[in-house]
C-alpha positions as CSV (number, residue, x, y, z in Angstrom):
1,X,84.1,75.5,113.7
2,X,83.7,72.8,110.9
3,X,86.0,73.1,108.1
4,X,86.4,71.1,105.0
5,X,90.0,70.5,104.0
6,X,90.9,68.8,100.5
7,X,94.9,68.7,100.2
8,X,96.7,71.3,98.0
9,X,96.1,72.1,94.4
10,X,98.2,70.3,91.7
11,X,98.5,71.8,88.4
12,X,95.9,72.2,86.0
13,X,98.0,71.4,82.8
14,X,101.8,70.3,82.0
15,X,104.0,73.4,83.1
16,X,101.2,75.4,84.5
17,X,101.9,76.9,88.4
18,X,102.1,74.9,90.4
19,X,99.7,76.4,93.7
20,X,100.2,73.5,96.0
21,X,104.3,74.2,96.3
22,X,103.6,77.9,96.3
23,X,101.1,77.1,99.5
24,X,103.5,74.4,101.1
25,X,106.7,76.3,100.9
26,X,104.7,78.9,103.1
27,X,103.9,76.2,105.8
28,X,100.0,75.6,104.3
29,X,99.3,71.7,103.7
30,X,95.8,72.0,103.0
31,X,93.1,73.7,102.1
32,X,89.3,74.2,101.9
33,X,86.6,76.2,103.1
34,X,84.8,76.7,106.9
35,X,81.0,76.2,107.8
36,X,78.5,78.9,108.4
37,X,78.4,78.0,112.0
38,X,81.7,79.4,114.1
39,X,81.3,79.6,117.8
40,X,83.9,81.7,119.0
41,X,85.5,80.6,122.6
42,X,87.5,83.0,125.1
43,X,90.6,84.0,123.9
44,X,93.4,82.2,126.1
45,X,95.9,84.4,127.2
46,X,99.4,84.0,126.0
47,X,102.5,84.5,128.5
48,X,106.4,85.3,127.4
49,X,107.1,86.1,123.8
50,X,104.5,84.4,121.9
51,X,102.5,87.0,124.4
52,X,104.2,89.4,122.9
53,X,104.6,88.5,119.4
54,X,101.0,88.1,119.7
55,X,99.8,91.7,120.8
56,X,102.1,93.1,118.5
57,X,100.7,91.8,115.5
58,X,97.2,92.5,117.0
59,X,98.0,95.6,117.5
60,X,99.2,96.1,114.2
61,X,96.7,94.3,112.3
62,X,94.2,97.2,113.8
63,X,96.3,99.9,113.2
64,X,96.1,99.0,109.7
65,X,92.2,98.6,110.1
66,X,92.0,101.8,111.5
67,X,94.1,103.7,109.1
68,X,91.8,101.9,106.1
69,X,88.6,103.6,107.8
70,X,90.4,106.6,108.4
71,X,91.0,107.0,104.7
72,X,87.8,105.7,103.3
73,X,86.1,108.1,105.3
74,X,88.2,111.1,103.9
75,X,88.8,109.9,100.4
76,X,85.4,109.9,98.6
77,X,84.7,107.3,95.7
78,X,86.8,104.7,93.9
79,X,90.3,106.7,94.7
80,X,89.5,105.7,98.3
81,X,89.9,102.0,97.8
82,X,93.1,102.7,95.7
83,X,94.3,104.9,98.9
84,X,94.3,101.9,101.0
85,X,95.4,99.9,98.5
86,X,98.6,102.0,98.1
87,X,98.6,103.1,102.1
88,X,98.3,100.1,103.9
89,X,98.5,97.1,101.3
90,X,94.5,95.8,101.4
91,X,92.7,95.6,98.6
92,X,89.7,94.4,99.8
93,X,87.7,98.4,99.5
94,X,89.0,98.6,95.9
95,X,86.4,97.5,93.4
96,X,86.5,94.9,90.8
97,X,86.3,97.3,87.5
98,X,89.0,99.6,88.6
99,X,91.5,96.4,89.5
100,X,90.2,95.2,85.9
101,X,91.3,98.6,84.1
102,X,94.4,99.0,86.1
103,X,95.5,95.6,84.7
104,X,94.3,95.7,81.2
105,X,96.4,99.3,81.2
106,X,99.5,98.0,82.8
107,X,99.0,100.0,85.4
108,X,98.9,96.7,88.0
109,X,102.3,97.0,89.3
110,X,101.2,99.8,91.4
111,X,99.0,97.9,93.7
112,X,101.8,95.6,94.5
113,X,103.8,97.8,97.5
114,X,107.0,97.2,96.4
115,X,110.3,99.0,94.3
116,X,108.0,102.4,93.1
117,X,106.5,102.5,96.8
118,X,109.5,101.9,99.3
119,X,111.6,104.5,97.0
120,X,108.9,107.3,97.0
121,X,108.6,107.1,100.4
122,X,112.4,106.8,101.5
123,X,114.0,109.8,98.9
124,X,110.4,111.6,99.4
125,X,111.7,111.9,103.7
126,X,115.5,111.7,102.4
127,X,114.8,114.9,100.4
128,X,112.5,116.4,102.5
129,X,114.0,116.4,106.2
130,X,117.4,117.1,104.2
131,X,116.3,120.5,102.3
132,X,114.7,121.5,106.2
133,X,117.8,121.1,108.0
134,X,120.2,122.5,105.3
135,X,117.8,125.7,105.7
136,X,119.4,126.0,109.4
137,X,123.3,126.6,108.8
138,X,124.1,125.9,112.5
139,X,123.1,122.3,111.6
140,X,124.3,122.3,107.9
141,X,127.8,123.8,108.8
142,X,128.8,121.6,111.7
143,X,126.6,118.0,111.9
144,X,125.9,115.5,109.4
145,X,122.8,116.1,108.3
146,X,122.9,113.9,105.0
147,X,123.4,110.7,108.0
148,X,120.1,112.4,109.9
149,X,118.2,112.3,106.7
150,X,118.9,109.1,106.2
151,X,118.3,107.8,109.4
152,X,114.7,109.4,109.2
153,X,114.2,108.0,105.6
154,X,115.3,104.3,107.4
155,X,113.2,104.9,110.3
156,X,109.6,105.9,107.8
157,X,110.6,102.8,105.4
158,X,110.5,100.4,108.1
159,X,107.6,101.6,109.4
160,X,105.8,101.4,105.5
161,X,107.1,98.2,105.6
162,X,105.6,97.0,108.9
163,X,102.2,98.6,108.8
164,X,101.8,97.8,104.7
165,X,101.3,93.9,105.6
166,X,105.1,93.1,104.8
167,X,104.5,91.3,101.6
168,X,107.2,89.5,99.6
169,X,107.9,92.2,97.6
170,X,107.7,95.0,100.1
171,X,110.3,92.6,102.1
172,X,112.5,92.5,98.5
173,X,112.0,96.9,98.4
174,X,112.5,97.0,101.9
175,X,115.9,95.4,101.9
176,X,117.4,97.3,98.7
177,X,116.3,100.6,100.7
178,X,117.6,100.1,104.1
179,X,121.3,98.7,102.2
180,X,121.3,102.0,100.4
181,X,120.2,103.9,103.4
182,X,122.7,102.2,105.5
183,X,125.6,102.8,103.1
184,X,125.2,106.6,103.6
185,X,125.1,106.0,107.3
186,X,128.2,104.5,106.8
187,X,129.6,107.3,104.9
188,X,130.3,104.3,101.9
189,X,129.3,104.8,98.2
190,X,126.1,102.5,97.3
191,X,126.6,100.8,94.4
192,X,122.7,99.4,93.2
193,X,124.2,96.2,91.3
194,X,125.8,94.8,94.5
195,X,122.6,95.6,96.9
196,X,120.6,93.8,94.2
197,X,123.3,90.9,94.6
198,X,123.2,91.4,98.8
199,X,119.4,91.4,98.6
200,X,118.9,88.3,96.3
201,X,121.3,86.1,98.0
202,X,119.4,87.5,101.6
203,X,116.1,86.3,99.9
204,X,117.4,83.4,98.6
205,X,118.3,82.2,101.7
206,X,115.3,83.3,103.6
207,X,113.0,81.6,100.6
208,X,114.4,79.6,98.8
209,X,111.4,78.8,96.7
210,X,110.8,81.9,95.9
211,X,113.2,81.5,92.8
212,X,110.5,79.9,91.1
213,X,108.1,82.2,91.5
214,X,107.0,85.1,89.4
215,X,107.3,87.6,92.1
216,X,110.8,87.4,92.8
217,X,111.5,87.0,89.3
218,X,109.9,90.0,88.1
219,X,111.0,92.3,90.8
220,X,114.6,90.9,90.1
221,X,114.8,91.4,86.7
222,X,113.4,94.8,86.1
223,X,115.6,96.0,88.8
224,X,118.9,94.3,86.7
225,X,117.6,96.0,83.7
226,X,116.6,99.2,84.8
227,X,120.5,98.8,86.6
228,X,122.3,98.1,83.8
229,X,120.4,100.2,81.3
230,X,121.2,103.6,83.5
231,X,124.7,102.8,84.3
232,X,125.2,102.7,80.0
233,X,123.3,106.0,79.6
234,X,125.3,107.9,82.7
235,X,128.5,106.4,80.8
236,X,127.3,107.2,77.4
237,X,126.5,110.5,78.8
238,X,129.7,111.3,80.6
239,X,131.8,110.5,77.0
240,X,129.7,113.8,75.5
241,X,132.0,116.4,75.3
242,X,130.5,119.8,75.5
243,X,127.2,119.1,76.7
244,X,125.5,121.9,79.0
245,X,124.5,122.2,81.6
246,X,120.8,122.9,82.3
247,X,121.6,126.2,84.4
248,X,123.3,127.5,81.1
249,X,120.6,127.4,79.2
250,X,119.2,130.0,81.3
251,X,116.1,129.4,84.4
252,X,113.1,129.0,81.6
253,X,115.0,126.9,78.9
254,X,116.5,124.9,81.9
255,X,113.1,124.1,84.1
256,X,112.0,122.8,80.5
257,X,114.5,120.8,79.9
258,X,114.5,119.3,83.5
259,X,111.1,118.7,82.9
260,X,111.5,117.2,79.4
261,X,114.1,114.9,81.1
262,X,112.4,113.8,83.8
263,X,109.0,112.6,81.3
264,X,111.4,110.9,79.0
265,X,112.9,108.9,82.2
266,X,109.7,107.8,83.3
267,X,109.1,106.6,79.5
268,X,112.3,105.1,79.3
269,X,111.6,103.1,82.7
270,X,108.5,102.2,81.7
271,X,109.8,100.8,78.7
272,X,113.1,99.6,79.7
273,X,110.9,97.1,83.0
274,X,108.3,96.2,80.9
275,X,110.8,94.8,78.3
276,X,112.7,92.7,81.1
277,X,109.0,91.1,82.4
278,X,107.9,90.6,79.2
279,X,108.8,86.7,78.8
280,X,107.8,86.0,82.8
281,X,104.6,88.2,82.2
282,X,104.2,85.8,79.1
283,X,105.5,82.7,81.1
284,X,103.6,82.8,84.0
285,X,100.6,85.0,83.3
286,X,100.0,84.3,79.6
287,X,99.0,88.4,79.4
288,X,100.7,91.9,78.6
289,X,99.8,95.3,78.7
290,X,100.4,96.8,74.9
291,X,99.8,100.4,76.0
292,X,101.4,100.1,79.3
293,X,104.3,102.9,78.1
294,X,101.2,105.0,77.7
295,X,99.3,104.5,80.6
296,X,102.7,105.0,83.1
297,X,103.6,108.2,81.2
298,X,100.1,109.3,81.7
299,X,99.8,108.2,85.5
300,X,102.9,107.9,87.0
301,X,103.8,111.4,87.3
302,X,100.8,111.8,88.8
303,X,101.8,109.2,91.6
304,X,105.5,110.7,92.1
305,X,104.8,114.1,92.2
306,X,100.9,114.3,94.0
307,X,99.7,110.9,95.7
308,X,103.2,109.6,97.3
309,X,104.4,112.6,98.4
310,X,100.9,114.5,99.7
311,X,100.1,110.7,100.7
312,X,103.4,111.4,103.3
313,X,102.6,114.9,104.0
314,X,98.8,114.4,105.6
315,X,100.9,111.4,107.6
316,X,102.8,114.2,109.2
317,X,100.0,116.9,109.4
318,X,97.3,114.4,110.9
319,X,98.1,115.8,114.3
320,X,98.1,119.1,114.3
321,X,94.3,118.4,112.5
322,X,95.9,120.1,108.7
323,X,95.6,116.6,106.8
324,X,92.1,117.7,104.7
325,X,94.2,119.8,101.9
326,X,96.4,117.0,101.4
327,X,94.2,114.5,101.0
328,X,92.4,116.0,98.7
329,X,95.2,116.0,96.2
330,X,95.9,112.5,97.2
331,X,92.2,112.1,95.7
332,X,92.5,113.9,92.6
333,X,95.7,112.3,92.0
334,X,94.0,109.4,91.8
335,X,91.0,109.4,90.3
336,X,93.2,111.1,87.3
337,X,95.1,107.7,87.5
338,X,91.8,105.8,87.6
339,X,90.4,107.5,84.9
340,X,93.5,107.2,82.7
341,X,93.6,103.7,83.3
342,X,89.4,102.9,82.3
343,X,90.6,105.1,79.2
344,X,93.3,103.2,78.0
345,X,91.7,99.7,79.1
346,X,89.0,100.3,76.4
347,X,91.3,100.7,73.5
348,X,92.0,97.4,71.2
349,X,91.0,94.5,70.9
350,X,90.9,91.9,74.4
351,X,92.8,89.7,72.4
352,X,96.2,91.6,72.3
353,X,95.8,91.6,76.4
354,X,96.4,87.3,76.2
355,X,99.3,86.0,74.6
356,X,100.1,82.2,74.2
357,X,103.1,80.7,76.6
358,X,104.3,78.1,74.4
359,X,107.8,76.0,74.5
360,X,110.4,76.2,77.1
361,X,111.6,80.1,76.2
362,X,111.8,81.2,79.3
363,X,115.0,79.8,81.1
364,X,117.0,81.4,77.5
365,X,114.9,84.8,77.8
366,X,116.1,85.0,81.3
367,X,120.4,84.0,80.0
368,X,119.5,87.1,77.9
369,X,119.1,88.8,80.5
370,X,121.7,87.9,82.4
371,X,124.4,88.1,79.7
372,X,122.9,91.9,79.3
373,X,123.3,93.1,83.0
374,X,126.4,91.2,83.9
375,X,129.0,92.7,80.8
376,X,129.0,96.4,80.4
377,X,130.7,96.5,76.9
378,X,131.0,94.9,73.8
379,X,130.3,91.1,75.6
380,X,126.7,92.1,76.3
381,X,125.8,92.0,72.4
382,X,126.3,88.4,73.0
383,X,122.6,88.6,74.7
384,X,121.2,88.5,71.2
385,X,121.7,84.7,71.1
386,X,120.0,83.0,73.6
387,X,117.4,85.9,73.2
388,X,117.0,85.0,69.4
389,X,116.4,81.0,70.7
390,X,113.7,81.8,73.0
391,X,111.9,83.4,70.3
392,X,112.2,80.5,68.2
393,X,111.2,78.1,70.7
394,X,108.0,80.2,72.0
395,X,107.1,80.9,68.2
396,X,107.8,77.4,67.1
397,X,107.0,75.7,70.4
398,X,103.9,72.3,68.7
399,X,100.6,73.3,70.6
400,X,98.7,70.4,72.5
401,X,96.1,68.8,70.6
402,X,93.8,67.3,73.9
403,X,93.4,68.6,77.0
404,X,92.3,65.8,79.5
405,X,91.4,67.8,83.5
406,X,93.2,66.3,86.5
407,X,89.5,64.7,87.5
408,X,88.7,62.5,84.2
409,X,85.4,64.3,83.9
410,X,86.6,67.0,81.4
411,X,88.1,67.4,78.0
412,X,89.4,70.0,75.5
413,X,89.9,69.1,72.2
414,X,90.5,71.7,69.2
415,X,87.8,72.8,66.8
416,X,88.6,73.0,63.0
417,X,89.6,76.7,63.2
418,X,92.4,75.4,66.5
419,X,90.4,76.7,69.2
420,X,90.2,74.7,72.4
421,X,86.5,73.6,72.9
422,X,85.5,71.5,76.1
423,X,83.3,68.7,76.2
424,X,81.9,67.1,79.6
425,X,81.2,69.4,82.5
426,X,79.9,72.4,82.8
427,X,80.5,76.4,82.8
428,X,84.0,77.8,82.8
429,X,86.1,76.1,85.4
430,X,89.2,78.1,86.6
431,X,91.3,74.8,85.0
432,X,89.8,75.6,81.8
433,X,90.1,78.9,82.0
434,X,93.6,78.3,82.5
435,X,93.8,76.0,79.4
436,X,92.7,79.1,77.2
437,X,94.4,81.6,78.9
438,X,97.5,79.4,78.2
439,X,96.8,79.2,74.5
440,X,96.3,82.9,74.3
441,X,92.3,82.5,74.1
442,X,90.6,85.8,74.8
443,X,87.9,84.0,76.2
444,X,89.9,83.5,79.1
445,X,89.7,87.2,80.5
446,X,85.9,86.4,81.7
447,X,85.1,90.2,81.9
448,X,83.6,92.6,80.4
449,X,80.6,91.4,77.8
450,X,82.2,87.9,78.4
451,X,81.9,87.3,82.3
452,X,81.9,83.8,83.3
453,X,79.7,83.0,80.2
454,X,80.9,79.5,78.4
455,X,82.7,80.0,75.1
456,X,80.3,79.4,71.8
457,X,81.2,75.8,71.5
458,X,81.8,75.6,67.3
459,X,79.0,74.7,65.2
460,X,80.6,71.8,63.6
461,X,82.5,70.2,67.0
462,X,78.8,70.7,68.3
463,X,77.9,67.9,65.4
464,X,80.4,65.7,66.2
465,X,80.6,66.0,69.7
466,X,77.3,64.8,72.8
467,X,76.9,64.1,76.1
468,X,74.6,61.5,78.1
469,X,74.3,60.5,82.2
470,X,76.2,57.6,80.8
471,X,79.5,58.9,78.8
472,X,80.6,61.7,76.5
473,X,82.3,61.4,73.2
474,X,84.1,63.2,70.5
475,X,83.8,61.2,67.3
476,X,86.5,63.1,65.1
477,X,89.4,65.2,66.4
478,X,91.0,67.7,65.3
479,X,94.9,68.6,65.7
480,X,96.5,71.7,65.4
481,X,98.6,71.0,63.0
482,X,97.5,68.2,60.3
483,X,93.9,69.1,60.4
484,X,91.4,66.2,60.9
485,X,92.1,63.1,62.2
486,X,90.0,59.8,62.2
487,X,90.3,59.5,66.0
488,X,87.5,59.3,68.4
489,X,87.4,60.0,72.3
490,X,84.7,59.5,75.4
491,X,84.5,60.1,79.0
492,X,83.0,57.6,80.8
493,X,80.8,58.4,83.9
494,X,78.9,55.1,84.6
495,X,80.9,51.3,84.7
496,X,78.2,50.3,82.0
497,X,79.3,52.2,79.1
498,X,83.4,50.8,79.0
499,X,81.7,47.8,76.6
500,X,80.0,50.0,74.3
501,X,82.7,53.0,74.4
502,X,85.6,50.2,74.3
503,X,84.7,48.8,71.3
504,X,84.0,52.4,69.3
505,X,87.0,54.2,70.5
506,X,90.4,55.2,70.3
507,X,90.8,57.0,73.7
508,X,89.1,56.4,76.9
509,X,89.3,58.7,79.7
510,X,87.3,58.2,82.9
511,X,87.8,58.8,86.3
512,X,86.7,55.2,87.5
513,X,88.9,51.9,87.3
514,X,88.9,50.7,84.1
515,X,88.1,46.8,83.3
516,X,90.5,45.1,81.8
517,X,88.3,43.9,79.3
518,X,89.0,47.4,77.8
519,X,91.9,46.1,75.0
520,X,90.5,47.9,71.8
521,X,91.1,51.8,73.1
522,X,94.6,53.1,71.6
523,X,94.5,54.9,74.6
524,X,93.6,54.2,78.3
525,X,93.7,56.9,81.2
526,X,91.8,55.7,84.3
527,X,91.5,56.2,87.9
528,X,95.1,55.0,88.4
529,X,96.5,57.0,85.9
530,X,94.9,60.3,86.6
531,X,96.0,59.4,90.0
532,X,99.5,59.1,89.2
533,X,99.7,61.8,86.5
534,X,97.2,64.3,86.9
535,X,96.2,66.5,84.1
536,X,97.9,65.9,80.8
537,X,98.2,66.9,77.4
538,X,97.7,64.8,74.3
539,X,99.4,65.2,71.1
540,X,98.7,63.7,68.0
541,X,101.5,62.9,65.3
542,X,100.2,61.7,61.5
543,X,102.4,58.8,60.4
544,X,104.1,58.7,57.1
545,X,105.2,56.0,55.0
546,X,108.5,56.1,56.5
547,X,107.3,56.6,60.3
548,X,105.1,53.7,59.5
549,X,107.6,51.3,58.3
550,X,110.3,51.9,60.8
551,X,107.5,51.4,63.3
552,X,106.3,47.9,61.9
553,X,109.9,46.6,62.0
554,X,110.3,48.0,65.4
555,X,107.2,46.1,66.1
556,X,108.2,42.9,63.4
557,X,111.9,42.4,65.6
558,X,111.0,43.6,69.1
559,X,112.7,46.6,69.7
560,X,111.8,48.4,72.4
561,X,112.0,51.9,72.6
562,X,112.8,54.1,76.0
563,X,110.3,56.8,77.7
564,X,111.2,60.0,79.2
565,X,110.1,60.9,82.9
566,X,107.2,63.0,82.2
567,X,106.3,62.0,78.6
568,X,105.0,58.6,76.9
569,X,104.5,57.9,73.5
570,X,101.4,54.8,73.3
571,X,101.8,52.0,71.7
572,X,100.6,52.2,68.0
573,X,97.2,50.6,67.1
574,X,96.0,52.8,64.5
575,X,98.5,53.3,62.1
576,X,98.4,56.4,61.2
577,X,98.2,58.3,64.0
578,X,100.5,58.6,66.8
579,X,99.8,59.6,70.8
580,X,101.7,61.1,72.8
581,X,100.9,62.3,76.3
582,X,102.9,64.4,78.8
583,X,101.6,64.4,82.4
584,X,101.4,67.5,84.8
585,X,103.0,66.0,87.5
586,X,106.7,64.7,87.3
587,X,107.7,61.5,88.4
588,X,108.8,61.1,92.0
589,X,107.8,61.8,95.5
590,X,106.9,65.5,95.8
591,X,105.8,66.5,99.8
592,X,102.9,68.6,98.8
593,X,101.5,66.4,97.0
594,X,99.3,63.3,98.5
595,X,100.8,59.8,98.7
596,X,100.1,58.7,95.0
597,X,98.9,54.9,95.1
């Protein structure tokens, strides 16, 4: 086959992700896309354990296939693509507007196998083979059943784990299982804090770039909460004297109250998670889910009690031929969640679903959370602190004022209302996207009324603001926060237009060498320095008179002033205005990126 490889992403904007490590660290140094041709040659047979190795995974990979088919062809509609989702991990049957409404809900966390899944499926079989053999007091009386149960609930986990495509976070799910599963083999008490501690140093190990990623992160710290938030309700609990028991309230009163208890824990999870992924879901996805409480106490019992567990038991009826009943409460179950979620997706406004990631917040949010699930009593109050910071610094955090693309052939500049509004290219690009979903632009969702339709540029930047084959400009920007500036900007896309632009402009991006002829510009970013830098952000500072002065006798006695790594402040030709530009890529070798000349 022909295949056209480029080498790995780099990232779209100063402290955006970065997909070329996330690619790299799982052996990937390139990328691209294959022809329409593909000739396919015999396959050559493989001897030993790569033989081996090999016809395992085949065989598992159609397993998998077979099991998808099996279900589509039993589980009529959308809930049919959600089944597979949930059964074997591929999401490829499940269509685009119920992955859309199961994220806009917050219900998105169930198509990732991982914590919810592995559990249901372990305590469903711990519970289930348990309660069979304690019927049979020959067994019960005189072998260890509780160790049999287990060892079945082990045994169905693994197997969940192998033929649900072993993701990351089924791996993470997996691991936390089988420690608790093999503590009551063991006949030692589990404690969840230390297998969260076993597991992340196991991971750690295994992937060690995983600790920047939002996967681990997330999964981590809703398990800590959730932890820590249980273990100081049980206590608070066990301090109550004279509290009931449910069986004295009598079998009616009591089944109510279980049931009452059991809806206010799933609320309280809900809550208690979604608190703790809050600032990586802002972080890293620049999005949250404002009636996610609502949409999990709607769906989730649903999931527990009907889909997981009926999921399990047409698993185990399939061959005797007694897997129709089941599955058809597997397919109610969820098109009740479907429908819940398309319900709760449509109330609001789309612009409470995107939320602006601004200022380095994150590594205090995540000492908050640390402080929290490490001390039990009085110490974790102290979370407040670093908590109360990250706040401040996400609230506070100055907001870019240019946004210049990794290529030199795009720009986003800020309207007069502080909206980003791009001038050269065309359509939405996904970096652009990625500009306004970072900003906490609504426009950046693409669905819905809005798919991949270009924002309405604003009527006035569309006055100030034009494009030829030769170069684009932007003859007054805006800043976010001192309004208008009398700073101009252009693209240049053709070698003839640096004389022209040169002499009008204060900044001059383009993606071709730039003559050195080009002395008037404030700013210069060419070839070279896209090359070295990538995409970067521009802000623009207004001088005043005392900013001004200090800088003339800077200038007047020659003092020269130091630069950070990753961010520059241009020498001052107009003297009012400031630049200062941060690039996305850090300074110093990196090995997935390309050699930078």
């Amino acid at each position: 086959m022909w295949a056209h490889l480029t080498p790995l992403l780099q990232p779209v904007y100063p402290g955006s992700f970065d997909y070329g490590r996330y690619l790299w660290s799982r052996s990937i140094g390139g990328q691209g896309y294959l022809s329409n041709s593909i000739e396919r040659l015999p396959e050559k047979t493989k001897s030993g354990w790569q033989g081996l190795v090999h016809d395992v995974r085949d065989s598992i990979e159609r397993t998998r296939q077979a099991v998808a088919r099996y279900i589509l062809h039993r589980v009529d509609g959308e809930a049919g693509g959600l089944a597979v989702a949930l059964a074997v991990g591929k999401r490829d049957f499940l269509s685009d507007n119920v992955e859309t409404a199961l994220r806009r809900s917050g219900l998105a966390h169930i198509l990732a196998i991982s914590g919810l899944h592995m559990a249901l499926v372990a305590m469903s079989v711990f519970w289930g083979v348990r309660g069979i053999l304690a019927l049979l007091p020959q067994l019960s009386l005189h072998y260890p059943i509780k160790q049999w149960a287990a060892g079945m609930a082990l045994f169905c986990a693994a197997a969940y784990l192998v033929f649900s495509g072993a993701s990351v976070a089924t791996i993470r799910a997996f691991c936390m299982t089988a420690i608790f599963l093999i503590a009551i083999l063991a006949g030692r008490p589990a404690v969840t804090m230390h297998n969260l501690g076993l597991v992340m140093v196991l991971l750690i190990l295994v992937q060690p770039y995983g600790v920047v990623e939002a996967g681990m992160q997330m999964s981590f710290a809703a398990t800590a909460a959730l932890i820590a938030s249980y273990d100081r309700l049980t206590r608070l609990r066990l301090r109550k004297n004279g509290a009931l028991a449910p069986s004295e309230h009598g079998l009616v009163f009591g089944s109510a109250l279980h049931a009452g208890r059991w809806i206010i824990g799933i609320g309280l999870t809900s809550l208690i998670a979604s608190l703790a992924v809050l600032p990586l879901s802002v972080a890293h996805f620049q999005q949250m889910a404002p009636f996610g409480l609502v949409t999990n106490l709607l769906a989730m019992p649903v999931i527990s009690l009907i889909v997981m567990p009926m999921g399990l038991v047409a698993v185990f009826m399939t061959p005797f031929g007694l897997q129709s009943w089941p599955l058809q409460l597997v397919e109610w179950g969820l098109d009740w969640v479907i429908s819940m979620a398309t319900m709760v997706s449509q109330w609001g406004d789309a612009d409470y679903l995107v939320v602006k990631a601004g200022g380095d917040f994150l590594p205090f949010a995540l000492a908050a959370l640390a402080v929290y699930t490490i001390h039990r009593k009085w110490l974790s109050w102290l979370a407040i602190v670093p908590l109360t910071v990250a706040a401040a610094l996400w609230w506070f955090a100055p907001q870019p004022d240019i946004w210049i693309a990794q290529t030199g052939t795009r720009v986003a500049s800020r309207d007069i209302e502080g909206h980003w509004q791009r001038t050269g290219g065309r359509g939405m690009t996904l970096d652009y996207r990625s500009v306004l979903r970072a900003d906490g632009d609504a426009r950046a969702l693409g669905d819905g009324d809005s798919q991949d339709r270009e924002p309405k540029k604003n009527l006035l930047l569309s006055q100030t603001s034009a494009c030829d084959r030769q170069a684009c400009f932007v003859t007054s920007l805006n800043t976010s926060a001192a309004g208008r500036s009398d700073l101009s900007l252009a693209i240049v896309n053709k070698a003839s237009a640096f004389s022209e632009e040169c002499a009008l402009r204060d900044i001059i991006v383009s993606r071709l060498p730039v003559p050195q002829s080009c002395k008037g510009p404030t700013l210069v970013i060419g070839a070279d320095r896209l090359s070295q830098s990538g995409a970067q952000f521009l802000y623009l500072h207004k001088q005043d008179e005392q900013g001004l002065f200090a800088r003339l006798a800077e200038d007047y006695f020659d003092i020269d002033g130091s630069a950070g790594e990753e961010k520059t402040s241009e020498p001052e030709k107009n003297p009012h205005w400031q630049i200062e530009a941060i690039a996305a890529l850090p300074v110093g070798k990196r090995p997935w990126m390309p050699e930078r000349r």
